[in-house]
PQR file of N, CA, C, O and H, with PARSE charges and radii, in Angstrom:
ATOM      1  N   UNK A   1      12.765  29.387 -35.374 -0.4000 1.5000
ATOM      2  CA  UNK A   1      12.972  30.066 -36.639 -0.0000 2.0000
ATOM      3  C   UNK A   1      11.883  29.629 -37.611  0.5500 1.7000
ATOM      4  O   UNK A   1      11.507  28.459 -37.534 -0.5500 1.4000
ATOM      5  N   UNK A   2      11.287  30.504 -38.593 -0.4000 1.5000
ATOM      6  CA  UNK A   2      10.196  30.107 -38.901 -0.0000 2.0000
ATOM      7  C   UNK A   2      11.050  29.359 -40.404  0.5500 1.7000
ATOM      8  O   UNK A   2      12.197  29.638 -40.752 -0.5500 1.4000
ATOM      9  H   UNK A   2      11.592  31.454 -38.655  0.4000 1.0000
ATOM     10  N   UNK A   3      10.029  28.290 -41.163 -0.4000 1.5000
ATOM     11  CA  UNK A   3      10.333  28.066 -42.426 -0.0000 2.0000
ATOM     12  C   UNK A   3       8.982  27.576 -42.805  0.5500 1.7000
ATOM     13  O   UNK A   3       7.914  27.497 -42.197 -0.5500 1.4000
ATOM     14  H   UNK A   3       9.097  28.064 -40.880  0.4000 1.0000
ATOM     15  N   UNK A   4       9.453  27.210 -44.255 -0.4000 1.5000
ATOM     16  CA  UNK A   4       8.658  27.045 -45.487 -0.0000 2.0000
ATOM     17  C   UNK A   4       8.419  25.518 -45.644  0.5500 1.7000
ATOM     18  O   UNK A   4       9.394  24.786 -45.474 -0.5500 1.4000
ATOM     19  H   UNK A   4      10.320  27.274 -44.749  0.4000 1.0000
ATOM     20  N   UNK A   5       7.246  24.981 -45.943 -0.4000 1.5000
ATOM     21  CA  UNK A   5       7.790  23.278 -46.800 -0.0000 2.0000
ATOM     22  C   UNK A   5       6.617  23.469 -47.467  0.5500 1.7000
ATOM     23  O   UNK A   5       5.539  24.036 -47.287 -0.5500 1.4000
ATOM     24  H   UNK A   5       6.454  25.576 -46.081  0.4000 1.0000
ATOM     25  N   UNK A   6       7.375  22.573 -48.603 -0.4000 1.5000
ATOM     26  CA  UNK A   6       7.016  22.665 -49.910 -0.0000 2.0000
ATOM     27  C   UNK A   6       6.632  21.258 -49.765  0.5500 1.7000
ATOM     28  O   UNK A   6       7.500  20.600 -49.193 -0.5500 1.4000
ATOM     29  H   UNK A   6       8.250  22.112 -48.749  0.4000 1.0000
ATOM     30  N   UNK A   7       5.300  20.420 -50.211 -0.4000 1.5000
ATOM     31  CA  UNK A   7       5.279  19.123 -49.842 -0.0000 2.0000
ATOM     32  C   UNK A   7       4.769  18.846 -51.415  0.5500 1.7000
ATOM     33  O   UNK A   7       3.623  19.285 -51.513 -0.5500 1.4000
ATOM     34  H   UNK A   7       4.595  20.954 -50.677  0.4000 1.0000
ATOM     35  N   UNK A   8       5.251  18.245 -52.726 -0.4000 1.5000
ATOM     36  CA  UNK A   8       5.232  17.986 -53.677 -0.0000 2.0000
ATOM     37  C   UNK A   8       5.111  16.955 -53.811  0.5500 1.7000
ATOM     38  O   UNK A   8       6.074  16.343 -53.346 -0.5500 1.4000
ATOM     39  H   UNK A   8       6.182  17.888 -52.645  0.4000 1.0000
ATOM     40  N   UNK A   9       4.202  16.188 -54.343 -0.4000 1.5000
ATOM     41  CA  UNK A   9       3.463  14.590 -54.696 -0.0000 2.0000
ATOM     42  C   UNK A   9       3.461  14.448 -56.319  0.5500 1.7000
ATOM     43  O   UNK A   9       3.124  15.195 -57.237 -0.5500 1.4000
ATOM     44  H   UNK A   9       3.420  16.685 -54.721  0.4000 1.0000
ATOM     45  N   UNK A  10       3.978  13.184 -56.238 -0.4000 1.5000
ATOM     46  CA  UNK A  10       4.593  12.856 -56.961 -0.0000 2.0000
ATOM     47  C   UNK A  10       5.420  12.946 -58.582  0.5500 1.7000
ATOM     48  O   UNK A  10       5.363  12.474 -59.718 -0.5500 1.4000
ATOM     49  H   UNK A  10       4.252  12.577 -55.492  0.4000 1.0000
ATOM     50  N   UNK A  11       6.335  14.091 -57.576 -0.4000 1.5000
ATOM     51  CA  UNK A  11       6.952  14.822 -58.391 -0.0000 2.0000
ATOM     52  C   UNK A  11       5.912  15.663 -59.967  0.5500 1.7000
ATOM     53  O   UNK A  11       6.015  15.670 -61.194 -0.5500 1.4000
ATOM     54  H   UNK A  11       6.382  14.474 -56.654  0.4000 1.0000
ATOM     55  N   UNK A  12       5.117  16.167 -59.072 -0.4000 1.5000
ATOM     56  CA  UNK A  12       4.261  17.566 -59.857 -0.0000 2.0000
ATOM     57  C   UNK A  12       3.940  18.522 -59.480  0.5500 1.7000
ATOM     58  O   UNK A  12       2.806  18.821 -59.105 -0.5500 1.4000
ATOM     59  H   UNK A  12       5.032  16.160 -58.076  0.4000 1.0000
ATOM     60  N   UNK A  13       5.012  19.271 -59.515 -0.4000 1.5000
ATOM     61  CA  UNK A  13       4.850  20.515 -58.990 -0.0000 2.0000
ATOM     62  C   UNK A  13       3.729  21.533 -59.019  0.5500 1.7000
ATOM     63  O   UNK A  13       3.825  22.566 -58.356 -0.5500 1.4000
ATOM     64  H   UNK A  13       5.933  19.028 -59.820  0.4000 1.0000
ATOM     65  N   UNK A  14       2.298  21.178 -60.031 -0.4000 1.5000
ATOM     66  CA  UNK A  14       1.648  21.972 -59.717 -0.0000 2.0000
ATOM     67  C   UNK A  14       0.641  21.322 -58.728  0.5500 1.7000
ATOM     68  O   UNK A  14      -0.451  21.707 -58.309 -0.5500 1.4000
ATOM     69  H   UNK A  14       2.221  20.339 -60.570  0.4000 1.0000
ATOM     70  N   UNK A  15       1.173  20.518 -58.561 -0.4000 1.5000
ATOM     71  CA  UNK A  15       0.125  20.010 -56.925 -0.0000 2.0000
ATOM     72  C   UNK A  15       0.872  20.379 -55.420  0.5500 1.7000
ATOM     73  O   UNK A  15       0.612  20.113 -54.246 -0.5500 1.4000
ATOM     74  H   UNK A  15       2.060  20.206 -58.901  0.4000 1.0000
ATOM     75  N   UNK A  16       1.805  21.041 -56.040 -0.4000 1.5000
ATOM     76  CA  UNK A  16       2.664  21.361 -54.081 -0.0000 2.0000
ATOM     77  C   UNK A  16       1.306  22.032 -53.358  0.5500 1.7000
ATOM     78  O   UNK A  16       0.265  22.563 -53.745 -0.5500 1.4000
ATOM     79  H   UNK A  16       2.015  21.257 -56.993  0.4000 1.0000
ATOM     80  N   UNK A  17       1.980  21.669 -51.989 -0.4000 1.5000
ATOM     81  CA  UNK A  17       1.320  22.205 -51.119 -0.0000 2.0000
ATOM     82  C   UNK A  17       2.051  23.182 -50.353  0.5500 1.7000
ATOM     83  O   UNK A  17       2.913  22.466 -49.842 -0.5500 1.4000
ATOM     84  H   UNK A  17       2.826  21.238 -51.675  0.4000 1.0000
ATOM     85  N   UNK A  18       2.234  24.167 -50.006 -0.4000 1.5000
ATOM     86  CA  UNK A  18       2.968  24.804 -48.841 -0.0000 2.0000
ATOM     87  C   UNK A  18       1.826  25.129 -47.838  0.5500 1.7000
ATOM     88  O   UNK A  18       0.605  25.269 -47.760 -0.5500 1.4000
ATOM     89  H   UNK A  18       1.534  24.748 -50.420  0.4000 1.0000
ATOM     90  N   UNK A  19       2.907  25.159 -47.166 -0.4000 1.5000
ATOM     91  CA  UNK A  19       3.120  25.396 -45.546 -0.0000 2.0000
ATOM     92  C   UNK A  19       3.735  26.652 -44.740  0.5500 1.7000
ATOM     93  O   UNK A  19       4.917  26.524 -45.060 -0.5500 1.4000
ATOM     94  H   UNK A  19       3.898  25.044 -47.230  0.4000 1.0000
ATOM     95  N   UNK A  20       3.706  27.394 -44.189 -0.4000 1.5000
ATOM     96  CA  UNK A  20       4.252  28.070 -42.902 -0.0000 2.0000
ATOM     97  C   UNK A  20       4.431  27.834 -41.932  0.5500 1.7000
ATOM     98  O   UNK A  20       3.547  27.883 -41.077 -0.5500 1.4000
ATOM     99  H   UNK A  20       2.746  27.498 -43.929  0.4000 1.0000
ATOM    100  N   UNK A  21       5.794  27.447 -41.664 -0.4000 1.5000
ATOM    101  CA  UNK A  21       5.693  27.234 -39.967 -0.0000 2.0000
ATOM    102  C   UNK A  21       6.797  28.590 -39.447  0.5500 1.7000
ATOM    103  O   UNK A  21       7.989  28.749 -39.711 -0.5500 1.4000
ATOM    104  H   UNK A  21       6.512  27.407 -42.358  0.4000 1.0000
ATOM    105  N   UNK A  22       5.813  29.486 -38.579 -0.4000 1.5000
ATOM    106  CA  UNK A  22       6.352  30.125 -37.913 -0.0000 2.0000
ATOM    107  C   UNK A  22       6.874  30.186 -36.568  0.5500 1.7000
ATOM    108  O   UNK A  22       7.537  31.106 -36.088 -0.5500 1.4000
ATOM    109  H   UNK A  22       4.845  29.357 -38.364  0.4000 1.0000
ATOM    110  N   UNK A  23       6.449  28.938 -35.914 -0.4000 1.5000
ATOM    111  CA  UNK A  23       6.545  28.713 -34.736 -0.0000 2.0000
ATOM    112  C   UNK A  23       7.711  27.255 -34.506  0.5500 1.7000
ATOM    113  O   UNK A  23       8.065  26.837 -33.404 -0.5500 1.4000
ATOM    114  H   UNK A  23       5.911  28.191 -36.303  0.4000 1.0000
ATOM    115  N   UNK A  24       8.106  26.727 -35.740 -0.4000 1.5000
ATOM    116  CA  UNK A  24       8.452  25.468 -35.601 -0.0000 2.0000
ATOM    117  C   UNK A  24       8.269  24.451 -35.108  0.5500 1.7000
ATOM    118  O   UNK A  24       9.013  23.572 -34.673 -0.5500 1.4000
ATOM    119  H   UNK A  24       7.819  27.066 -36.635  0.4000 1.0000
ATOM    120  N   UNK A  25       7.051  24.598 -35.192 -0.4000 1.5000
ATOM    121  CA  UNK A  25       6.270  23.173 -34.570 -0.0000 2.0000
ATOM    122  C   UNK A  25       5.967  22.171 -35.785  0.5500 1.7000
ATOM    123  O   UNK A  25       4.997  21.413 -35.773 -0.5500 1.4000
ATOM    124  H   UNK A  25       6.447  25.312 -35.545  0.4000 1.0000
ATOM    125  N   UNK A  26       6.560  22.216 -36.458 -0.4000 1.5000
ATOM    126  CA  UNK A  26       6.416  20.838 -37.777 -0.0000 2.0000
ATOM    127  C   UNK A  26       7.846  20.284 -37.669  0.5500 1.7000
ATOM    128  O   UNK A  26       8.760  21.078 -37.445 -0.5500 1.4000
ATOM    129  H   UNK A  26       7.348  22.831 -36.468  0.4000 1.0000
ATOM    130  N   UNK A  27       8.115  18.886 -37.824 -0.4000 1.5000
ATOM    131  CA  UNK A  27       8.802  18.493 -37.457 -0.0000 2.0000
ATOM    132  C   UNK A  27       9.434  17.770 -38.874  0.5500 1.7000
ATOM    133  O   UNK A  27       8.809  17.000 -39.603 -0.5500 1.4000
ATOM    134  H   UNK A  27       7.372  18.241 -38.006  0.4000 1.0000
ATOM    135  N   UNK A  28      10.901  18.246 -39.071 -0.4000 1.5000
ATOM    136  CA  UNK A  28      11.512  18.293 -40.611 -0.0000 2.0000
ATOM    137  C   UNK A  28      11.448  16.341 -40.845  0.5500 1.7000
ATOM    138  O   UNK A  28      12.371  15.693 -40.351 -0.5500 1.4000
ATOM    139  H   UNK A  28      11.409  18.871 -38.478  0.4000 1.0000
ATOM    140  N   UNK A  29      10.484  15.711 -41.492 -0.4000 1.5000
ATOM    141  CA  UNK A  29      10.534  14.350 -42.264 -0.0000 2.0000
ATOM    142  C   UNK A  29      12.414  14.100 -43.005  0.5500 1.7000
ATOM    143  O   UNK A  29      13.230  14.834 -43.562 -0.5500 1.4000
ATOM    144  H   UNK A  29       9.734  16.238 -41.893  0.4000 1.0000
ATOM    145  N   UNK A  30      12.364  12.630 -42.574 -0.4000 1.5000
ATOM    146  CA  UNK A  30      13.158  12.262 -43.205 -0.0000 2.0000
ATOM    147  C   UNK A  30      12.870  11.376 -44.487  0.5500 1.7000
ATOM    148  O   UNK A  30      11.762  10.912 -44.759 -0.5500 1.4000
ATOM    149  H   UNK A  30      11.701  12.033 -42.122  0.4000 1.0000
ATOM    150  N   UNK A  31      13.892  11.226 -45.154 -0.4000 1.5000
ATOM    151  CA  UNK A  31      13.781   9.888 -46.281 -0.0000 2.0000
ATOM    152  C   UNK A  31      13.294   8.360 -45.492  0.5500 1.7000
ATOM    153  O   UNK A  31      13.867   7.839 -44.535 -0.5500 1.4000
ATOM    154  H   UNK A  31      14.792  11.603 -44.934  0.4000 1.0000
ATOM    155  N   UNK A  32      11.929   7.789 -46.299 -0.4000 1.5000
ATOM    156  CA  UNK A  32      11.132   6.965 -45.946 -0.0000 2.0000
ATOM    157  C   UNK A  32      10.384   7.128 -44.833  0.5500 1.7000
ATOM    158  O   UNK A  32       9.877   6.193 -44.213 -0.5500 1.4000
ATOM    159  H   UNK A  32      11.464   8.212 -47.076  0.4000 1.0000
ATOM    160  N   UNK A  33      10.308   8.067 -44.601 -0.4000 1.5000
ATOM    161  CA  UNK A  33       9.054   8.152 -43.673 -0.0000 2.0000
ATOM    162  C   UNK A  33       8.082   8.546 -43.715  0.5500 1.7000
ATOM    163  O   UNK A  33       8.050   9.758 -43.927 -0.5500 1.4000
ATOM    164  H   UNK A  33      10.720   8.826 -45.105  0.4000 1.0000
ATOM    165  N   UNK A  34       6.637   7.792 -43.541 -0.4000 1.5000
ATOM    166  CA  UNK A  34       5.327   7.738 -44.050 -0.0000 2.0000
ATOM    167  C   UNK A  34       4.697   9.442 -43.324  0.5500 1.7000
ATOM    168  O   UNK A  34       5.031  10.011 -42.284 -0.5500 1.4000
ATOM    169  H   UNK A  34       6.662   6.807 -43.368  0.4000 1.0000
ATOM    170  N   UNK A  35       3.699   9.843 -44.398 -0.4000 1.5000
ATOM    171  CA  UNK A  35       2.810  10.710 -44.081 -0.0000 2.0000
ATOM    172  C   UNK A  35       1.487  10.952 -44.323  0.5500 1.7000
ATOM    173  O   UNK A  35       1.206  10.732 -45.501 -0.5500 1.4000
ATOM    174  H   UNK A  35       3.428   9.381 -45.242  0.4000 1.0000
ATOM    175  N   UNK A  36       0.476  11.357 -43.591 -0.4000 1.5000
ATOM    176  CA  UNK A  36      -0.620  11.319 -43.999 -0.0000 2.0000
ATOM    177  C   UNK A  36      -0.761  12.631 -44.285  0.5500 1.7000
ATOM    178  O   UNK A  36      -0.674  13.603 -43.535 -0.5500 1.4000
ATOM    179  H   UNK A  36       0.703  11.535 -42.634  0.4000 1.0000
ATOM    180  N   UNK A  37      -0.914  12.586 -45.077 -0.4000 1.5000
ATOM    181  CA  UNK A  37      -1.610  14.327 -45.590 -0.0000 2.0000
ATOM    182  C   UNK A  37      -3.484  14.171 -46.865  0.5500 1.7000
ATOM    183  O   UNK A  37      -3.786  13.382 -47.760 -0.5500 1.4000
ATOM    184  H   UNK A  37      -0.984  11.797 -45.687  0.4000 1.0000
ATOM    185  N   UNK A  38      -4.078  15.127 -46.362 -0.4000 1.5000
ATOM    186  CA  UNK A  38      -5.568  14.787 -47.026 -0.0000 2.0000
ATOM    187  C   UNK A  38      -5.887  13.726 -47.194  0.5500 1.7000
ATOM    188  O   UNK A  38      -6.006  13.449 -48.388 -0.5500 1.4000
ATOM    189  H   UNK A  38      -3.833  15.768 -45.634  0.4000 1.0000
ATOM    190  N   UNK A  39      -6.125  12.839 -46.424 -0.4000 1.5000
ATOM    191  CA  UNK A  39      -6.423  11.378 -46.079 -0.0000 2.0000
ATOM    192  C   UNK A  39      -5.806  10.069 -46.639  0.5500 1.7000
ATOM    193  O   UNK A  39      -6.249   8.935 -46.458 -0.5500 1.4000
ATOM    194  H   UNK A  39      -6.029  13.064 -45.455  0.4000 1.0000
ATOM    195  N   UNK A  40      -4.686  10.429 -47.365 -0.4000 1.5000
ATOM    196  CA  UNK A  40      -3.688   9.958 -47.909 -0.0000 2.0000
ATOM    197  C   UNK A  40      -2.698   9.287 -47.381  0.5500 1.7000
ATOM    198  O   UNK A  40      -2.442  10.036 -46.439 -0.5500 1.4000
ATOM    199  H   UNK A  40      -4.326  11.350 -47.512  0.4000 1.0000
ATOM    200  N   UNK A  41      -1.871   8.330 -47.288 -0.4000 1.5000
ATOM    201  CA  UNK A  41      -0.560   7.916 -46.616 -0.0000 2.0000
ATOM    202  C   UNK A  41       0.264   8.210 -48.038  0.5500 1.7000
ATOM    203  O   UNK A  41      -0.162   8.054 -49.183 -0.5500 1.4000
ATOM    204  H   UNK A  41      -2.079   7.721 -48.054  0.4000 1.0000
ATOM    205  N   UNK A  42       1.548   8.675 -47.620 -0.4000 1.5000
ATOM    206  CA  UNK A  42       2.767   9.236 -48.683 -0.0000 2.0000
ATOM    207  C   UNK A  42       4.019   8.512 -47.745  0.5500 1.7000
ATOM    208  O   UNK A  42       4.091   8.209 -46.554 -0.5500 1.4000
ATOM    209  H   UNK A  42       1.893   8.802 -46.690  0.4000 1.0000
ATOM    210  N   UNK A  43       5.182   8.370 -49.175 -0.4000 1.5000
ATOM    211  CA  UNK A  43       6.628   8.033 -48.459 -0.0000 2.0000
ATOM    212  C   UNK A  43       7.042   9.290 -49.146  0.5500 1.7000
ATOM    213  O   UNK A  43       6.843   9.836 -50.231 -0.5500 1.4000
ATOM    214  H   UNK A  43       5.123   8.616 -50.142  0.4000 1.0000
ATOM    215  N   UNK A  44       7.946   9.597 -47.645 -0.4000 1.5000
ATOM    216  CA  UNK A  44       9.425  10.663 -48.236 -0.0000 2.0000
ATOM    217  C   UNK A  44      10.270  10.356 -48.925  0.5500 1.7000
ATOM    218  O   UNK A  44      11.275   9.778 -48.513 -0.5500 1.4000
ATOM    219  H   UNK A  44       8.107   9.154 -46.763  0.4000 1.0000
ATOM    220  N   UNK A  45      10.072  10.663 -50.121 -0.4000 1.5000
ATOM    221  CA  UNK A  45      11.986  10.221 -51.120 -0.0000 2.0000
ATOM    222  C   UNK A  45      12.571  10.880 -50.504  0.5500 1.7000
ATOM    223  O   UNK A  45      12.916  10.381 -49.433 -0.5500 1.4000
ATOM    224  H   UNK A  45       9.255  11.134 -50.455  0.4000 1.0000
ATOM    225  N   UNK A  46      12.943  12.060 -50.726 -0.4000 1.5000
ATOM    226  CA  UNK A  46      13.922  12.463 -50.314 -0.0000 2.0000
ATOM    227  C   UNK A  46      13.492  13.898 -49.597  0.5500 1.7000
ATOM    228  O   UNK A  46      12.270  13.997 -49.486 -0.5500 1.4000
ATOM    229  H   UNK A  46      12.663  12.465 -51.596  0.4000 1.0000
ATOM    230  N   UNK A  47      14.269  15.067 -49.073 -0.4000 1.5000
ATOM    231  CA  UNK A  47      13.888  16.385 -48.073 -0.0000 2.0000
ATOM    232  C   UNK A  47      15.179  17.404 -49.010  0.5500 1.7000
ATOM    233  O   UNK A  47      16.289  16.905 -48.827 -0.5500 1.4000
ATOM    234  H   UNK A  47      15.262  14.986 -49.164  0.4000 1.0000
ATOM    235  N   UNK A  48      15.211  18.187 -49.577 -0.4000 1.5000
ATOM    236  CA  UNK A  48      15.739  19.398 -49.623 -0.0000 2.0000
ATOM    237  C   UNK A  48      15.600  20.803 -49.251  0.5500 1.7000
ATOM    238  O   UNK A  48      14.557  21.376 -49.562 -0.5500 1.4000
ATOM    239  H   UNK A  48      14.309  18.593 -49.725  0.4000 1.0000
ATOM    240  N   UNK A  49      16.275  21.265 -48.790 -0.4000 1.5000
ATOM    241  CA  UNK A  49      16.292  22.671 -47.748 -0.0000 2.0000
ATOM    242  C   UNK A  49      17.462  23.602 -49.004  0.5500 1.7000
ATOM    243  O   UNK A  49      18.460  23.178 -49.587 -0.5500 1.4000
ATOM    244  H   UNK A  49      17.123  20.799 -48.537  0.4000 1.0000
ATOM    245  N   UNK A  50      16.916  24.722 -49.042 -0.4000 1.5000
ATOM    246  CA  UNK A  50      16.913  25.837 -49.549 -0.0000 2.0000
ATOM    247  C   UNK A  50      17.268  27.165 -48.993  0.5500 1.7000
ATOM    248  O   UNK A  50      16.264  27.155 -48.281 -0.5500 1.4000
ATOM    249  H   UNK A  50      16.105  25.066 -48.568  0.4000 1.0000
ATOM    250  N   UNK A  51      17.887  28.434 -48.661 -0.4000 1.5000
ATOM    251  CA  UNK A  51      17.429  29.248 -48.325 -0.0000 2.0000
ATOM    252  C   UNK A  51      16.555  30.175 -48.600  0.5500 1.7000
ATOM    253  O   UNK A  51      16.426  29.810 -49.768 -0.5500 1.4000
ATOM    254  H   UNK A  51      18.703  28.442 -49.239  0.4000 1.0000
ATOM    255  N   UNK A  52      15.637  31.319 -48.501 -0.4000 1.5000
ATOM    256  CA  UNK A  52      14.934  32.063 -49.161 -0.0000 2.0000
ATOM    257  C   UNK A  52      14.677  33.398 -48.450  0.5500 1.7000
ATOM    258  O   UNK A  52      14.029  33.609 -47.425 -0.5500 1.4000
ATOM    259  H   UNK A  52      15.742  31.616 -47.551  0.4000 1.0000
ATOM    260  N   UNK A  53      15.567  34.529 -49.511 -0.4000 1.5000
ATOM    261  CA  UNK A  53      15.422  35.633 -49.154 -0.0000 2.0000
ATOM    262  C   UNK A  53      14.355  36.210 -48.559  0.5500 1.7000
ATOM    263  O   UNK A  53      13.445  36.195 -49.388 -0.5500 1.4000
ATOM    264  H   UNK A  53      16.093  34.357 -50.344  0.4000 1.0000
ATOM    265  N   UNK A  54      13.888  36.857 -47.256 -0.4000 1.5000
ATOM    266  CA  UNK A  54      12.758  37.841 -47.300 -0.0000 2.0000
ATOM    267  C   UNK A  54      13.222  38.906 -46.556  0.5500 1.7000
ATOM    268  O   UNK A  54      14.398  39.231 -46.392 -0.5500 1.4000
ATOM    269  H   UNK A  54      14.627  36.870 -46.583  0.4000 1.0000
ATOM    270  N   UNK A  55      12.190  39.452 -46.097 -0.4000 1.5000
ATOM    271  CA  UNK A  55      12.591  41.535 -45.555 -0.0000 2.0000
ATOM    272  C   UNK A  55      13.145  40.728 -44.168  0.5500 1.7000
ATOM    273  O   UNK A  55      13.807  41.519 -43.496 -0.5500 1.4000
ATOM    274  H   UNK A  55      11.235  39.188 -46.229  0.4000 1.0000
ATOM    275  N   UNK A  56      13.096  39.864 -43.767 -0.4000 1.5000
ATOM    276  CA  UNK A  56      13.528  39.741 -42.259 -0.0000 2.0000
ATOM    277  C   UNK A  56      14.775  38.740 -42.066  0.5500 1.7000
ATOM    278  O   UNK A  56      15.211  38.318 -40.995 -0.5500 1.4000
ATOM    279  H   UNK A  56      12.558  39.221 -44.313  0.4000 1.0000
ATOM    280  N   UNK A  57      15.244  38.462 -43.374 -0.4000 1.5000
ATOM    281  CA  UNK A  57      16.515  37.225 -43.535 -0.0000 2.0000
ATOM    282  C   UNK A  57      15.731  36.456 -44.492  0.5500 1.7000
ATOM    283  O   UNK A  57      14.700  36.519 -45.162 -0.5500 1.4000
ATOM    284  H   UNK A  57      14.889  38.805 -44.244  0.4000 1.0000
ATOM    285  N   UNK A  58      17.160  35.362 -44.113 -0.4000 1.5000
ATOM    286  CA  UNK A  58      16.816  34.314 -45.014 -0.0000 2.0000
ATOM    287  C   UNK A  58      15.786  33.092 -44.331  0.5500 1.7000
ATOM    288  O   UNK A  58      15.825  33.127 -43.101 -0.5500 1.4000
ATOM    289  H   UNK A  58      17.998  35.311 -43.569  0.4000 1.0000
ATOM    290  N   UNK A  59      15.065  32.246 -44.777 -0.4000 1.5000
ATOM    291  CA  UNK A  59      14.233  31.564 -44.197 -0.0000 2.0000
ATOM    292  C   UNK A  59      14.451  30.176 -44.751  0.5500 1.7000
ATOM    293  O   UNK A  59      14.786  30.055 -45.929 -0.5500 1.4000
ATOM    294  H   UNK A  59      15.033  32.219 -45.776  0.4000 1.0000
ATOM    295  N   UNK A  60      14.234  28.823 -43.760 -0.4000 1.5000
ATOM    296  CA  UNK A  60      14.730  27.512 -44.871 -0.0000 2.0000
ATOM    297  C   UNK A  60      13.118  27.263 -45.616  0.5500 1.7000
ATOM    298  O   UNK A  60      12.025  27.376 -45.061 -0.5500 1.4000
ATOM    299  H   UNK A  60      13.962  28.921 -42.802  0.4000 1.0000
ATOM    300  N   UNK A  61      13.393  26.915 -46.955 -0.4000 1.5000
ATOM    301  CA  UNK A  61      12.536  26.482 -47.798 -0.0000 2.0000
ATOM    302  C   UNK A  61      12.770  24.927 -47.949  0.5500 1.7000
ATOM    303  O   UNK A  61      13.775  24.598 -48.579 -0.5500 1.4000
ATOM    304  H   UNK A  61      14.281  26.823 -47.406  0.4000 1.0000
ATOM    305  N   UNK A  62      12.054  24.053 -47.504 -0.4000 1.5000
ATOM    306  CA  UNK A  62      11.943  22.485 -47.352 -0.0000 2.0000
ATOM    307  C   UNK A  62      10.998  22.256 -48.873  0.5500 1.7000
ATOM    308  O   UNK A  62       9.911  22.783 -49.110 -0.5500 1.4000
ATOM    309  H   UNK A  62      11.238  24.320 -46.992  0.4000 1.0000
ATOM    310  N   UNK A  63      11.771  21.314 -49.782 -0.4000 1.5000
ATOM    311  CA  UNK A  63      11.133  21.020 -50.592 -0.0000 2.0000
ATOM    312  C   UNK A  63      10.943  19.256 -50.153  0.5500 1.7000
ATOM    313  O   UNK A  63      11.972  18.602 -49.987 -0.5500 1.4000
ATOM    314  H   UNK A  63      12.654  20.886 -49.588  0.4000 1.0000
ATOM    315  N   UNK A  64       9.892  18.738 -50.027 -0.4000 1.5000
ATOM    316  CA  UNK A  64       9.748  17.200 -49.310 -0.0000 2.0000
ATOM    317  C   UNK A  64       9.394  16.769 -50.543  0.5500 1.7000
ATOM    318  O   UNK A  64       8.838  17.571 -51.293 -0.5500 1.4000
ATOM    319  H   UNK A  64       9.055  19.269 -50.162  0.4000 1.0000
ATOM    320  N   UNK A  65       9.601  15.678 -50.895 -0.4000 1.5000
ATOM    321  CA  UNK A  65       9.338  14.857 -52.619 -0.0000 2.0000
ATOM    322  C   UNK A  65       8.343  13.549 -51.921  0.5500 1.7000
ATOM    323  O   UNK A  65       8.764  12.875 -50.980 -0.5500 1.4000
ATOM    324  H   UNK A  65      10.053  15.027 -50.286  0.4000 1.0000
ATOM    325  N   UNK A  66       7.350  13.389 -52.378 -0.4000 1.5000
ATOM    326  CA  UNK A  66       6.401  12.202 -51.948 -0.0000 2.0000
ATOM    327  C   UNK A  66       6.269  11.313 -53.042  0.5500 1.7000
ATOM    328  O   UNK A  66       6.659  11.761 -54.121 -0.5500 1.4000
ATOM    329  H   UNK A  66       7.008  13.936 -53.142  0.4000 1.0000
ATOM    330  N   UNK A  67       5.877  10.317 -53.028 -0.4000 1.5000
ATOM    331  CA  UNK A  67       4.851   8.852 -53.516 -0.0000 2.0000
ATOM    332  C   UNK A  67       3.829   8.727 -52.805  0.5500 1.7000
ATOM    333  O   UNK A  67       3.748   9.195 -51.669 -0.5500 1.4000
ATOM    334  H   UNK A  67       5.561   9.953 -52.152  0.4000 1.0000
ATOM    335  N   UNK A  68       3.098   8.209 -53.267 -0.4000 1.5000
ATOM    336  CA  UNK A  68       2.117   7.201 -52.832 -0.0000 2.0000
ATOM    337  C   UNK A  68       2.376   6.425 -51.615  0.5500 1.7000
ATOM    338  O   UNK A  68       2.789   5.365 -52.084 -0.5500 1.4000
ATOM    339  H   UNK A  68       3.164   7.830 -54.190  0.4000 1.0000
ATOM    340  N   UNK A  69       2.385   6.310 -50.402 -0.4000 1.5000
ATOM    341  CA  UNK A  69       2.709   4.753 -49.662 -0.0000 2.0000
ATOM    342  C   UNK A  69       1.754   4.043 -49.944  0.5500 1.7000
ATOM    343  O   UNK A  69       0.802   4.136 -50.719 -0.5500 1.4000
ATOM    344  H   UNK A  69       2.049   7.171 -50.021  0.4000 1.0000
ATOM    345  N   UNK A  70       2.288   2.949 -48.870 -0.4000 1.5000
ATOM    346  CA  UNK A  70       1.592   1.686 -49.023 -0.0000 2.0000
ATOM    347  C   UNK A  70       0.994   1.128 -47.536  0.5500 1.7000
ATOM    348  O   UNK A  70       0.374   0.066 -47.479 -0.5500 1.4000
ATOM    349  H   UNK A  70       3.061   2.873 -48.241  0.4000 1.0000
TER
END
């Protein structure tokens, strides 16, 4: 099933990043677990899932909340 993530650093939303995964090959992060994204290491606060209307159903919208890691 395809979805959305929303990967938002540190808590500013005009820096999200999205994503498409149509194939589900991204694998849903939990709380505290490190990520590298643009050469960066990040911790997961927390993961919220959403639904989101489109012409073909609803789709999950992953909003992922980051920090900084360490």
């Amino acid at each position: 099933m395809p979805k959305q993530l929303v990967y938002r650093f540190s808590a500013k939303p005009e820096n999200d990043q999205v994503k498409l995964d149509m194939d589900d090959e991204i694998k849903e992060p939990s709380s505290g677990d490190m990520l590298d994204i643009d050469g960066k290491r990040w911790t997961v606060n927390a993961v919220m899932t959403e639904r989101s209307l489109s012409a073909k159903g609803p789709i999950p919208v992953m909003t992922i909340y980051l920090t900084n890691g360490r």
